[in-house]
PyMOL Python script that loads the backbone (N, CA, C, O; Angstrom):
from pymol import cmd

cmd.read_pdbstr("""\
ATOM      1  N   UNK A   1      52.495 -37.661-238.345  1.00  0.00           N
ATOM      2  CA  UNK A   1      52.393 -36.882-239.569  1.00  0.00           C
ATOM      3  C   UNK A   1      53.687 -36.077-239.716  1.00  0.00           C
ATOM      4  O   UNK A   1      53.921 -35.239-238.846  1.00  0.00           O
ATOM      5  N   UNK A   2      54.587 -36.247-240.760  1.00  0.00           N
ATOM      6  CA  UNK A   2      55.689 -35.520-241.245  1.00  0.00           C
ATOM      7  C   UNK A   2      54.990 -33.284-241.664  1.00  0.00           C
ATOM      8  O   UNK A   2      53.898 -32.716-241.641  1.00  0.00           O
ATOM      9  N   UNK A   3      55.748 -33.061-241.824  1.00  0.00           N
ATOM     10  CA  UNK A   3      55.964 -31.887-242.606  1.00  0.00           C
ATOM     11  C   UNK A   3      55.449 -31.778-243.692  1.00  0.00           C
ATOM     12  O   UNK A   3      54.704 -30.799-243.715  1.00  0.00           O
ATOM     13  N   UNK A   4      55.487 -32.340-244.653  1.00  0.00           N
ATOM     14  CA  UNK A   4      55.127 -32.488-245.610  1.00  0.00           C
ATOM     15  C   UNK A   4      53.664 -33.237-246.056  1.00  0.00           C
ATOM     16  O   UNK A   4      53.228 -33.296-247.206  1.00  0.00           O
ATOM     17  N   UNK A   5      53.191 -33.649-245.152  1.00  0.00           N
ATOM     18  CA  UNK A   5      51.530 -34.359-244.941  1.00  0.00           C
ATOM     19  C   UNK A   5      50.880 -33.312-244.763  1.00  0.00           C
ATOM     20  O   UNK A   5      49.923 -32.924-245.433  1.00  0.00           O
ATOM     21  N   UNK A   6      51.597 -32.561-243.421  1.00  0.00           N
ATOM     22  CA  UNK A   6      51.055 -31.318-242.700  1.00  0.00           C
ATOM     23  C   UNK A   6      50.683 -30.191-243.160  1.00  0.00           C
ATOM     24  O   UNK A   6      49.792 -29.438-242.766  1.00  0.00           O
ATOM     25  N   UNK A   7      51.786 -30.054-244.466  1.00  0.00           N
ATOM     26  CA  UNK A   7      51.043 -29.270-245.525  1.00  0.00           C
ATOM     27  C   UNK A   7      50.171 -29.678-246.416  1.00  0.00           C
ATOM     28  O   UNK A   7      49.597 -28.837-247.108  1.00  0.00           O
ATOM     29  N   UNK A   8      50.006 -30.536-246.511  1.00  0.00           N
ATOM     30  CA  UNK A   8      49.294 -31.164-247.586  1.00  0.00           C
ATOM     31  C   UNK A   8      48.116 -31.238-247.258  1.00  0.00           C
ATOM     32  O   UNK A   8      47.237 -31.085-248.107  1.00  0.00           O
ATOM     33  N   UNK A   9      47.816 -31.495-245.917  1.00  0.00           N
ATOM     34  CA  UNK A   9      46.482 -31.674-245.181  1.00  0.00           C
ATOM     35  C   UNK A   9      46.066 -30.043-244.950  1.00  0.00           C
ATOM     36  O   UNK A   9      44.900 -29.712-245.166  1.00  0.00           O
ATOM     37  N   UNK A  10      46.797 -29.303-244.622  1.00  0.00           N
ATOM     38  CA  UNK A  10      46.289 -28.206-244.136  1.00  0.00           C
ATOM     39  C   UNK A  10      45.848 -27.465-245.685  1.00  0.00           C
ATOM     40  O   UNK A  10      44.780 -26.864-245.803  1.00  0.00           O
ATOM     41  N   UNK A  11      47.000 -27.633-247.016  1.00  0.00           N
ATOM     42  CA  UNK A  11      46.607 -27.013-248.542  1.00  0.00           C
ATOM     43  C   UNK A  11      44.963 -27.508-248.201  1.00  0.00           C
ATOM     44  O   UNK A  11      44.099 -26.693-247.876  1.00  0.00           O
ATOM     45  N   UNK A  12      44.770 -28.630-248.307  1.00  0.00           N
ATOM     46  CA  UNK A  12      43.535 -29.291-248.684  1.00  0.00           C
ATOM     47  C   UNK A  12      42.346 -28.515-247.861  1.00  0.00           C
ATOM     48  O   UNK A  12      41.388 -27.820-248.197  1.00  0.00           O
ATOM     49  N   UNK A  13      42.815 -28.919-246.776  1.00  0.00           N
ATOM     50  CA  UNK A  13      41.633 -27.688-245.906  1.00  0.00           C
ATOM     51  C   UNK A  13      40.987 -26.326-246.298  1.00  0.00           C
ATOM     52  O   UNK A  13      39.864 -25.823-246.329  1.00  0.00           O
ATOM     53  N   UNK A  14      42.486 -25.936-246.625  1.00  0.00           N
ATOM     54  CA  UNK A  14      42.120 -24.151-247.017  1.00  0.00           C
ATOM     55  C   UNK A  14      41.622 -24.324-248.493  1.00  0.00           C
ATOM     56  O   UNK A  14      40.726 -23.495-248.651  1.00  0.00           O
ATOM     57  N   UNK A  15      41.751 -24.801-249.252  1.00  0.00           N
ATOM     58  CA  UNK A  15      40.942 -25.278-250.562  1.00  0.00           C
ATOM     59  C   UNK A  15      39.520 -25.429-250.281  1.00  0.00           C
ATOM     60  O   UNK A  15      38.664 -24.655-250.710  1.00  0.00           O
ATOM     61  N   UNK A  16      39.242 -26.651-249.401  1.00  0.00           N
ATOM     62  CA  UNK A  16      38.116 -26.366-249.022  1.00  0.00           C
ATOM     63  C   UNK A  16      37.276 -26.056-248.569  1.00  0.00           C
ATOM     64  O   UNK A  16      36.143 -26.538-248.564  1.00  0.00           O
ATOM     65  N   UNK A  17      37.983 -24.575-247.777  1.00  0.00           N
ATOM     66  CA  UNK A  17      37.046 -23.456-247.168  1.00  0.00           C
ATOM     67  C   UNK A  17      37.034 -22.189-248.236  1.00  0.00           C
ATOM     68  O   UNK A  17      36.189 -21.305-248.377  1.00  0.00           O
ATOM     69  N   UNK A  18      38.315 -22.428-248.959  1.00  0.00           N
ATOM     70  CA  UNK A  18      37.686 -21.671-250.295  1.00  0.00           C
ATOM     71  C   UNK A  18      36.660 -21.945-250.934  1.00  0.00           C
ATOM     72  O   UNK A  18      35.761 -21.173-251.265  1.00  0.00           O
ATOM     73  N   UNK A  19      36.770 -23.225-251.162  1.00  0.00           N
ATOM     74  CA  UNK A  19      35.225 -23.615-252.156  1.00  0.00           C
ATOM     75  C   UNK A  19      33.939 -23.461-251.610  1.00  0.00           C
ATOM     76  O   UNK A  19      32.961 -23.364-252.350  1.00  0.00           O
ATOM     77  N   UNK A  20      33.826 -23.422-250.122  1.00  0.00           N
ATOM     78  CA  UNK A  20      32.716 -23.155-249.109  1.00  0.00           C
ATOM     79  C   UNK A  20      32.570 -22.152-249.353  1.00  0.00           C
ATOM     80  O   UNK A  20      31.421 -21.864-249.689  1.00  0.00           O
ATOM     81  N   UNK A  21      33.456 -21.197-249.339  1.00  0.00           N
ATOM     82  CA  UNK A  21      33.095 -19.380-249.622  1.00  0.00           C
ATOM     83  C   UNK A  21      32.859 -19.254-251.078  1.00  0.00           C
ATOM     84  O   UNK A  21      32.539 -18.090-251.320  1.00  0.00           O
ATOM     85  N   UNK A  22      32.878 -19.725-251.763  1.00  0.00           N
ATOM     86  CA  UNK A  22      32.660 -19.562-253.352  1.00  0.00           C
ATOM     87  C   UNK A  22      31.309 -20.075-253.283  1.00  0.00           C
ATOM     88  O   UNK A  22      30.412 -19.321-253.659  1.00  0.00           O
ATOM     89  N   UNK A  23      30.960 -21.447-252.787  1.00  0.00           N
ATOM     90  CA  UNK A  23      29.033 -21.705-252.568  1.00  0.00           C
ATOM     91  C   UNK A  23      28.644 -20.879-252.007  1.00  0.00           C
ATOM     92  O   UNK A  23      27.733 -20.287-252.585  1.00  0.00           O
ATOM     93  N   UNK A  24      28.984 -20.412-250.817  1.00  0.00           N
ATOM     94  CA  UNK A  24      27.930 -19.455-250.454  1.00  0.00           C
ATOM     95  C   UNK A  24      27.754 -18.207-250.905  1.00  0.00           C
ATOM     96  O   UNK A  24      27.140 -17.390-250.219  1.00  0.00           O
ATOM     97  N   UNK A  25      28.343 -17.845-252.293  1.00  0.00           N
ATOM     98  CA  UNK A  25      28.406 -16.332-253.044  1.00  0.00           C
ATOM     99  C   UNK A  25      27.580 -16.884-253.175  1.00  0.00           C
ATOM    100  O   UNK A  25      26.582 -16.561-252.531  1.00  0.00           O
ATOM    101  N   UNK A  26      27.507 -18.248-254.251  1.00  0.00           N
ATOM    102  CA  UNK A  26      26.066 -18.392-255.247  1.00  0.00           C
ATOM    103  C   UNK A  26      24.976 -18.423-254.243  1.00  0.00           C
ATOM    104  O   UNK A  26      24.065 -17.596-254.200  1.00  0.00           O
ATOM    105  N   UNK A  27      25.158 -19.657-253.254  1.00  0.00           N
ATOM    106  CA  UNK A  27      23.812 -19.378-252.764  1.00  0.00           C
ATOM    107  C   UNK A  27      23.380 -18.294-252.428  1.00  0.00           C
ATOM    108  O   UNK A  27      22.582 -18.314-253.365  1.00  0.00           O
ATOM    109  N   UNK A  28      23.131 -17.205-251.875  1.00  0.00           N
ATOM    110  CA  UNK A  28      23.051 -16.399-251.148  1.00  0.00           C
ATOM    111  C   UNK A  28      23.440 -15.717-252.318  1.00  0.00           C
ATOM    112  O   UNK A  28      24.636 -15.898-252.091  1.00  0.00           O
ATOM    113  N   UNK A  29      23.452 -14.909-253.675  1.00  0.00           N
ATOM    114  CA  UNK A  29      23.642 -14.141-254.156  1.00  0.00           C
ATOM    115  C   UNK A  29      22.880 -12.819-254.128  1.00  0.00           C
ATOM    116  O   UNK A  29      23.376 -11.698-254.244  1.00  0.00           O
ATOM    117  N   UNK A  30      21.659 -13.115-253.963  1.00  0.00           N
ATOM    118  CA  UNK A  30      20.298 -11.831-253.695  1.00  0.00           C
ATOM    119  C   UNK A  30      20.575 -11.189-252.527  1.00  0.00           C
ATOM    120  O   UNK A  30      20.225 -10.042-252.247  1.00  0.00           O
ATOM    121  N   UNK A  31      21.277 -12.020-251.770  1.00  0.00           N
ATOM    122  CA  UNK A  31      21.710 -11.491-250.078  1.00  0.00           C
ATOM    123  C   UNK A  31      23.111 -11.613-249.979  1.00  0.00           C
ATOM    124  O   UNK A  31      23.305 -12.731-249.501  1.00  0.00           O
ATOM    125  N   UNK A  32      24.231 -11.031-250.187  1.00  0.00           N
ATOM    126  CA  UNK A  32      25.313 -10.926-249.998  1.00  0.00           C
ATOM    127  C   UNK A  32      25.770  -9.874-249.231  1.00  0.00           C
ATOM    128  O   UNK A  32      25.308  -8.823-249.675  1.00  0.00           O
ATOM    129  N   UNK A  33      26.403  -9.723-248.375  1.00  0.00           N
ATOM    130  CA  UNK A  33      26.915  -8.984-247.229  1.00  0.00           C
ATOM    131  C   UNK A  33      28.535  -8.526-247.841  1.00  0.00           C
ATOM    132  O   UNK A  33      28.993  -8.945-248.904  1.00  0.00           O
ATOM    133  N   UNK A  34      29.081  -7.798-247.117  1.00  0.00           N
ATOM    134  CA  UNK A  34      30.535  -7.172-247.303  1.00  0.00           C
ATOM    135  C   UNK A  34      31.242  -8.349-246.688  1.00  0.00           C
ATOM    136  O   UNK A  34      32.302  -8.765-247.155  1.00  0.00           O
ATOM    137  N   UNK A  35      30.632  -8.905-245.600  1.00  0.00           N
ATOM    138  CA  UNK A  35      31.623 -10.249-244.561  1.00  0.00           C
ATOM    139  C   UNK A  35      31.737 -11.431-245.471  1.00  0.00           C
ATOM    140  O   UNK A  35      32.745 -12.111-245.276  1.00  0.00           O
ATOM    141  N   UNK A  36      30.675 -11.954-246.722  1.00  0.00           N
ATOM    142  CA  UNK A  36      31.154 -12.546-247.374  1.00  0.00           C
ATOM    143  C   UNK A  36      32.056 -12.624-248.532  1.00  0.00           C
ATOM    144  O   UNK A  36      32.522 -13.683-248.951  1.00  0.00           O
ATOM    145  N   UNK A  37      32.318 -11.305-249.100  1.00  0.00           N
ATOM    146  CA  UNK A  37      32.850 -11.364-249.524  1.00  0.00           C
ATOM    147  C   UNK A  37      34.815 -11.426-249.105  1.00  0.00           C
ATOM    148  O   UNK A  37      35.795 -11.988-249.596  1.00  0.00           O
ATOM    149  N   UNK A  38      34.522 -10.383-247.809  1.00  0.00           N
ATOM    150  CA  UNK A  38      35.519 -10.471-246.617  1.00  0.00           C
ATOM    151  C   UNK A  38      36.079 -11.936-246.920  1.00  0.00           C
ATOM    152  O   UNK A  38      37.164 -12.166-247.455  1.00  0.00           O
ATOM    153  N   UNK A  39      35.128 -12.912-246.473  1.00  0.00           N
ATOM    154  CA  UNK A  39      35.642 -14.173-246.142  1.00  0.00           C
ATOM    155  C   UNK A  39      36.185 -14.679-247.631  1.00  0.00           C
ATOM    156  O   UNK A  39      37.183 -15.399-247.642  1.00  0.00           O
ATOM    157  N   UNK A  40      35.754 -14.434-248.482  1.00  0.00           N
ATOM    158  CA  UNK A  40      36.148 -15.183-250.113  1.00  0.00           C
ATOM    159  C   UNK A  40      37.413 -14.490-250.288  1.00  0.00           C
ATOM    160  O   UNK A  40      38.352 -15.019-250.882  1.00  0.00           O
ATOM    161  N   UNK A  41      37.470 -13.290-249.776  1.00  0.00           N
ATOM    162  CA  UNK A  41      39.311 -12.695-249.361  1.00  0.00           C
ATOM    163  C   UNK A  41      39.845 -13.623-248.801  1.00  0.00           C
ATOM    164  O   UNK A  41      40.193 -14.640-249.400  1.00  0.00           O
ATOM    165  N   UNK A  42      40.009 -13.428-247.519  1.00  0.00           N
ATOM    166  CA  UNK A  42      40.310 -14.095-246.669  1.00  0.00           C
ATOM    167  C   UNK A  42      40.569 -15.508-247.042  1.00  0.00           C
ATOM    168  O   UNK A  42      41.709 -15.769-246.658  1.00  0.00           O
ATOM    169  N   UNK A  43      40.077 -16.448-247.566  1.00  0.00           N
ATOM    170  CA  UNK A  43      40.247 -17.871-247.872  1.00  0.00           C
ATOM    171  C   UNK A  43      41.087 -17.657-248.977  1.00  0.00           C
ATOM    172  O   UNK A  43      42.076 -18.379-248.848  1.00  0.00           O
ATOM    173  N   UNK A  44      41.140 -16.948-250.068  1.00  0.00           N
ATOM    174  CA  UNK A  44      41.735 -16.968-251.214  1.00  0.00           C
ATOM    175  C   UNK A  44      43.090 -16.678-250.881  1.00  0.00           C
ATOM    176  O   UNK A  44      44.016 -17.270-251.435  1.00  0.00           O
ATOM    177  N   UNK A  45      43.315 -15.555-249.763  1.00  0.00           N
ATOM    178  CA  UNK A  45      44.560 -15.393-249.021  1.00  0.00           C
ATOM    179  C   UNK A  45      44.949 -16.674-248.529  1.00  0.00           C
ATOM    180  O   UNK A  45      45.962 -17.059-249.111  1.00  0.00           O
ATOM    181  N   UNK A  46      44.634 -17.275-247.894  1.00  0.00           N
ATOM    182  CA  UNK A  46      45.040 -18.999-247.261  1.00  0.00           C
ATOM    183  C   UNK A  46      45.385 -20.096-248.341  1.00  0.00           C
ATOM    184  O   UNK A  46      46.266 -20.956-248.350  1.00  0.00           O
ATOM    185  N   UNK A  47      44.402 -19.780-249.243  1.00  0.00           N
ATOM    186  CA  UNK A  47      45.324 -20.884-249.977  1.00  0.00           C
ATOM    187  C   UNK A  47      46.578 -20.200-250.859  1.00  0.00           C
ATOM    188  O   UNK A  47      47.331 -20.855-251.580  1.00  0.00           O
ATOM    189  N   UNK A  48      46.617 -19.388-250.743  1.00  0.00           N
ATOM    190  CA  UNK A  48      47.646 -18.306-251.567  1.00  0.00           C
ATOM    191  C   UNK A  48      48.826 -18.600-250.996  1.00  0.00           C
ATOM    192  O   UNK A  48      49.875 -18.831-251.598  1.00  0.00           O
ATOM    193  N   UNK A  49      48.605 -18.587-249.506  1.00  0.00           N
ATOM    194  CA  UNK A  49      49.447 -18.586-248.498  1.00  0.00           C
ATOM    195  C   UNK A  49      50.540 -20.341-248.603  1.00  0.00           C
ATOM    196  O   UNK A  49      51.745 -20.589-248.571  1.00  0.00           O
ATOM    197  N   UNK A  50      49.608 -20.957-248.699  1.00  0.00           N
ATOM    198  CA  UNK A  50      50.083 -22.511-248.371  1.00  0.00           C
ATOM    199  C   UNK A  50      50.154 -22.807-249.986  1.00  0.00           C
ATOM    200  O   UNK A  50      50.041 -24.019-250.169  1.00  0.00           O
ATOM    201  N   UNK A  51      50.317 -22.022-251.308  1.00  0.00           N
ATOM    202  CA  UNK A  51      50.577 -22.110-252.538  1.00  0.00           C
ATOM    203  C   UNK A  51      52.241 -21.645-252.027  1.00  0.00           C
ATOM    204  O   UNK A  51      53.127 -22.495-251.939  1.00  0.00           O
ATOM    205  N   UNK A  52      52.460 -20.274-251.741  1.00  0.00           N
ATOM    206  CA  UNK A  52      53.885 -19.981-251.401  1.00  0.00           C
ATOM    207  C   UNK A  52      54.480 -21.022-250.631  1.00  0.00           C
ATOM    208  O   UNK A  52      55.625 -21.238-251.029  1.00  0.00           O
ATOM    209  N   UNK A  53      53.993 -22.056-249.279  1.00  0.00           N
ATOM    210  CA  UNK A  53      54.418 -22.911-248.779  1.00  0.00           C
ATOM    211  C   UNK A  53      55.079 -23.803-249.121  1.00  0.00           C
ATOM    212  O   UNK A  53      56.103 -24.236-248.594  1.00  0.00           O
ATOM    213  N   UNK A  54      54.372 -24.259-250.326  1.00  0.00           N
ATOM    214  CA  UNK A  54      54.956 -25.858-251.389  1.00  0.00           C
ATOM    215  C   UNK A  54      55.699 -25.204-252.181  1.00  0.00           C
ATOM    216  O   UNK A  54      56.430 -26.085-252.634  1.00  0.00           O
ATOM    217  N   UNK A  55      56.100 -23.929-252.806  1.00  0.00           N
ATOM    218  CA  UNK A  55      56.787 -23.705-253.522  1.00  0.00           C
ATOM    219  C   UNK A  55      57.635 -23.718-252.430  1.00  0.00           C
ATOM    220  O   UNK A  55      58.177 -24.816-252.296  1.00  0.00           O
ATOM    221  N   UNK A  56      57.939 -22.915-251.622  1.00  0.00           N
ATOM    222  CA  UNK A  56      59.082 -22.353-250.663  1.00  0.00           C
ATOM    223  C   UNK A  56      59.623 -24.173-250.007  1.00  0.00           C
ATOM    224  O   UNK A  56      60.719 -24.344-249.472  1.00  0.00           O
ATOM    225  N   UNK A  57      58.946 -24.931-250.144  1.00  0.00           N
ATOM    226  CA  UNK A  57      59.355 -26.279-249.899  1.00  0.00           C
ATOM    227  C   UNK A  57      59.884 -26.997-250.902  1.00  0.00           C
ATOM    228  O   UNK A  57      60.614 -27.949-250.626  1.00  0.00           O
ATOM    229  N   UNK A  58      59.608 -26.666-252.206  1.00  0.00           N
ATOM    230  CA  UNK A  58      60.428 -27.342-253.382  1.00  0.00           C
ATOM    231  C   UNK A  58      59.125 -28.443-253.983  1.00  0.00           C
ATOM    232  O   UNK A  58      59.331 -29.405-254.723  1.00  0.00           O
ATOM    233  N   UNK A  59      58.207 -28.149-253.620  1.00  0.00           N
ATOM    234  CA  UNK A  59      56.902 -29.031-254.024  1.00  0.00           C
ATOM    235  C   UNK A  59      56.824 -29.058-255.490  1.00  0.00           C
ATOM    236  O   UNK A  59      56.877 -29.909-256.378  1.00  0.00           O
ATOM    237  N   UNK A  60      56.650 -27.559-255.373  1.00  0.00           N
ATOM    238  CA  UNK A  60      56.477 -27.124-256.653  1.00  0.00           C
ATOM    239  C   UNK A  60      57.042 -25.757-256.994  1.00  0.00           C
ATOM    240  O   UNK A  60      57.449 -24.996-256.116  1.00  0.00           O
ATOM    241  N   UNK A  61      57.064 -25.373-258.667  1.00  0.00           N
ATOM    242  CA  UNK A  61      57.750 -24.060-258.441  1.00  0.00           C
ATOM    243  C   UNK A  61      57.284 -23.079-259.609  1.00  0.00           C
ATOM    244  O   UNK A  61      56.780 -23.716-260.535  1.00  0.00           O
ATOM    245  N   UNK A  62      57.313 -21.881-259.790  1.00  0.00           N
ATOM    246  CA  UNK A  62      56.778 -20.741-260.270  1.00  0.00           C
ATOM    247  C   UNK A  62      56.700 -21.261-261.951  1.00  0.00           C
ATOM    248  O   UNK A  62      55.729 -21.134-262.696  1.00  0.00           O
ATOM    249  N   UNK A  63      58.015 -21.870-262.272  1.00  0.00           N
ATOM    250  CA  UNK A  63      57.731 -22.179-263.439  1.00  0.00           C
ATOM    251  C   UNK A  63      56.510 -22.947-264.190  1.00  0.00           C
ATOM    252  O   UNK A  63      55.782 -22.579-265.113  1.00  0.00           O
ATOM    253  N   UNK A  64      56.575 -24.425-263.276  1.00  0.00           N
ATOM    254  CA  UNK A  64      55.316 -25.083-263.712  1.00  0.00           C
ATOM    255  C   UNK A  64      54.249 -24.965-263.598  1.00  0.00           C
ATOM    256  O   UNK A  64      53.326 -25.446-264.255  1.00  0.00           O
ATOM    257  N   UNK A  65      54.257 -23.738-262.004  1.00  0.00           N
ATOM    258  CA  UNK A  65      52.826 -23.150-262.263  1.00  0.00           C
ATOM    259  C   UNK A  65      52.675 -22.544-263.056  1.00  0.00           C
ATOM    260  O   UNK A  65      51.455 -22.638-263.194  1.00  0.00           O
ATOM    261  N   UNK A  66      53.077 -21.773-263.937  1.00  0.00           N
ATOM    262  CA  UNK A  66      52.725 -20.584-264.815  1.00  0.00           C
ATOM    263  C   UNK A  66      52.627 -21.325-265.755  1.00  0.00           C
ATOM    264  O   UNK A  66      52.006 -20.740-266.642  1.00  0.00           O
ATOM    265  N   UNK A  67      53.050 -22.803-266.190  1.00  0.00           N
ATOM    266  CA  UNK A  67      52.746 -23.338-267.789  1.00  0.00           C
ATOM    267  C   UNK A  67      51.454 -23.602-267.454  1.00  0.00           C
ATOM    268  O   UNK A  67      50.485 -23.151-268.065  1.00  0.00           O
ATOM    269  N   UNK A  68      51.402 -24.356-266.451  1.00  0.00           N
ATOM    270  CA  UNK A  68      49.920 -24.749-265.988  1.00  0.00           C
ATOM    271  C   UNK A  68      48.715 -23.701-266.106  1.00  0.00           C
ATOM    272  O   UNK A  68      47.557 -24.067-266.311  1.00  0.00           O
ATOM    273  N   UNK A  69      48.994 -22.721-265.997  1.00  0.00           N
ATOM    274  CA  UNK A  69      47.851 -21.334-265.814  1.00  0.00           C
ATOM    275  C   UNK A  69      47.859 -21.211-267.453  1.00  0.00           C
ATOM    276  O   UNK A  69      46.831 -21.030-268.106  1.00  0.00           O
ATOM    277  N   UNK A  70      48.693 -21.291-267.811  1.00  0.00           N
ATOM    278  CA  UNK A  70      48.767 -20.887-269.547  1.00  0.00           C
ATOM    279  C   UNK A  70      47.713 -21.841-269.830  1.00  0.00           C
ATOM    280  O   UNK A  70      46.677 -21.391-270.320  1.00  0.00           O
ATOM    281  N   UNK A  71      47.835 -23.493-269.528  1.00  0.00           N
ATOM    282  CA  UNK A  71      47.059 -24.420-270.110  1.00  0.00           C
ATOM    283  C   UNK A  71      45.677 -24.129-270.349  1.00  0.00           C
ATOM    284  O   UNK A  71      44.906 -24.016-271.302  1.00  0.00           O
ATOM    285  N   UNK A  72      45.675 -24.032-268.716  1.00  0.00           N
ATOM    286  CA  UNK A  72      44.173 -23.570-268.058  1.00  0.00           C
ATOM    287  C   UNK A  72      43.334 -22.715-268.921  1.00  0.00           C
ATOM    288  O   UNK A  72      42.331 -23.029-269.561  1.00  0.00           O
ATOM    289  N   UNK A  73      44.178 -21.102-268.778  1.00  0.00           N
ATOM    290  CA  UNK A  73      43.403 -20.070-269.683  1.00  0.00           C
ATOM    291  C   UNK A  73      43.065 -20.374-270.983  1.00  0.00           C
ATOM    292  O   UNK A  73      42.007 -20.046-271.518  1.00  0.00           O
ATOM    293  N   UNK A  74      44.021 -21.043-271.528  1.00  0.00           N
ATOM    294  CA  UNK A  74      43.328 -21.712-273.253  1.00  0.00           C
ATOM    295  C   UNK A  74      42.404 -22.299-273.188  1.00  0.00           C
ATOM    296  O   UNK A  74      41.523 -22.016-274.001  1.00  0.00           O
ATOM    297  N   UNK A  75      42.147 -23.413-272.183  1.00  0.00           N
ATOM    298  CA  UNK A  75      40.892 -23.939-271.765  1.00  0.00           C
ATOM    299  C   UNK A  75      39.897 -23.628-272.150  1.00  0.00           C
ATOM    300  O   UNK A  75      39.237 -24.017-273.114  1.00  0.00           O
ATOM    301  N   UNK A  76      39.616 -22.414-270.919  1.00  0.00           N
ATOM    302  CA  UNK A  76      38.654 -21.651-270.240  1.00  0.00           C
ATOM    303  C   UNK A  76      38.499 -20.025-271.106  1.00  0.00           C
ATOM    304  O   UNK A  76      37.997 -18.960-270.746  1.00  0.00           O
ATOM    305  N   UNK A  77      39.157 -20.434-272.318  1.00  0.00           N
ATOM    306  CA  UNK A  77      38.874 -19.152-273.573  1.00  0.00           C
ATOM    307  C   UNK A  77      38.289 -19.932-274.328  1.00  0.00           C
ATOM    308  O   UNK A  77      37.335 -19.504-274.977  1.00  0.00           O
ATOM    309  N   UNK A  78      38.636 -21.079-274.431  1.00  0.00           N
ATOM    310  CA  UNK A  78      37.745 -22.120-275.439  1.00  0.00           C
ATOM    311  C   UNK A  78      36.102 -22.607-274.940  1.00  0.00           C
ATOM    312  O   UNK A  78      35.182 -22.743-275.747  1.00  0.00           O
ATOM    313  N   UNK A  79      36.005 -22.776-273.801  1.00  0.00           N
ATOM    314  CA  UNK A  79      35.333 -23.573-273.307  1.00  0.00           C
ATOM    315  C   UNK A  79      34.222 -23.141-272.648  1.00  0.00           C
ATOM    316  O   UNK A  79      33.112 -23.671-272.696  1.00  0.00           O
ATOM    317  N   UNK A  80      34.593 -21.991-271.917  1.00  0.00           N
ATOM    318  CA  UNK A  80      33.802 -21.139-271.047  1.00  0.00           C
ATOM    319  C   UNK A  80      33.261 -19.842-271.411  1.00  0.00           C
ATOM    320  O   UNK A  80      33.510 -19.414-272.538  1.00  0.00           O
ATOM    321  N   UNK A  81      32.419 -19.031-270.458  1.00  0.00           N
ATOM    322  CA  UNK A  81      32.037 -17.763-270.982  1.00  0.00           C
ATOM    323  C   UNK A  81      33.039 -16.664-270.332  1.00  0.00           C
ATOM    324  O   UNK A  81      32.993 -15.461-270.589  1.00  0.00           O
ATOM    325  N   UNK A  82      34.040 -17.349-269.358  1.00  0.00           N
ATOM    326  CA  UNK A  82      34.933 -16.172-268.840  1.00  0.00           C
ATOM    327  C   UNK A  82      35.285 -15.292-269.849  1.00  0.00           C
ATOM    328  O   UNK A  82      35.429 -14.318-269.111  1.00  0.00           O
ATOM    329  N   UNK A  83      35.493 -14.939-270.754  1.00  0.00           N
ATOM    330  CA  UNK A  83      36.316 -14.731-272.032  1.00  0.00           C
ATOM    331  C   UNK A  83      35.977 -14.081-272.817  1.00  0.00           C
ATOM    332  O   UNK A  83      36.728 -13.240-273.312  1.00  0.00           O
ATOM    333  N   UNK A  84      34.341 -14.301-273.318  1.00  0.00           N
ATOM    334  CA  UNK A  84      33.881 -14.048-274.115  1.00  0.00           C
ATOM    335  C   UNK A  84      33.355 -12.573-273.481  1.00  0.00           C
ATOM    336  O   UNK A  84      33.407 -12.192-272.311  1.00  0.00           O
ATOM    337  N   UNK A  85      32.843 -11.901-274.642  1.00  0.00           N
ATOM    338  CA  UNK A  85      32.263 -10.197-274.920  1.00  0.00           C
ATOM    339  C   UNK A  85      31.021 -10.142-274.485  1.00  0.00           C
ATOM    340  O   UNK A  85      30.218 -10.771-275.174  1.00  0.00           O
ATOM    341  N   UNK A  86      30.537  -9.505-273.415  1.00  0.00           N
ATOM    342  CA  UNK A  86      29.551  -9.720-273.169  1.00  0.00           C
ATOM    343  C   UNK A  86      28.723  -8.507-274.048  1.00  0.00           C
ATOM    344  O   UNK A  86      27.495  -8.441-274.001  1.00  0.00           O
TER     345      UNK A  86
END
""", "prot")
cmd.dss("prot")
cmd.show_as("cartoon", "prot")
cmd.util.cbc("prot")
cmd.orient("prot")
């Protein structure tokens, strides 16, 4: 495995121990502890972490992420209830 797998495998991982900590908000919502939310830190930090990685590698870079987030939020103002007035 090169450098560049190594991140790729490890991004993927921490993605999907983020998404593990994001199920277990929902499940467990009536019962939520301070440690889970701890951990939904904590993971969001990791992939944050290995986001700076691929940039700092030339993967990718601040610019195209930020068009990309632009895309997204139009999306998810259109589409979703994030957005809307409650």
């Amino acid at each position: 495995m090169n450098k560049r797998q190594e991140m790729l495998v490890i991004t993927m991982e921490e993605c999907a121990e983020l998404s593990q900590a994001c199920s277990k908000l929902i499940r467990f919502e009536d019962d939520q502890s301070e440690q889970d939310i701890k951990n939904l830190q904590d993971e969001i930090g990791d992939v944050m972490c290995m986001i700076d990685i691929m940039k700092h590698s030339g993967l990718v870079n601040d610019e195209q992420i930020e068009e990309r987030k632009k895309v997204k939020k139009d999306k998810l103002m259109k589409w979703s209830l994030l957005f809307s007035e409650d």
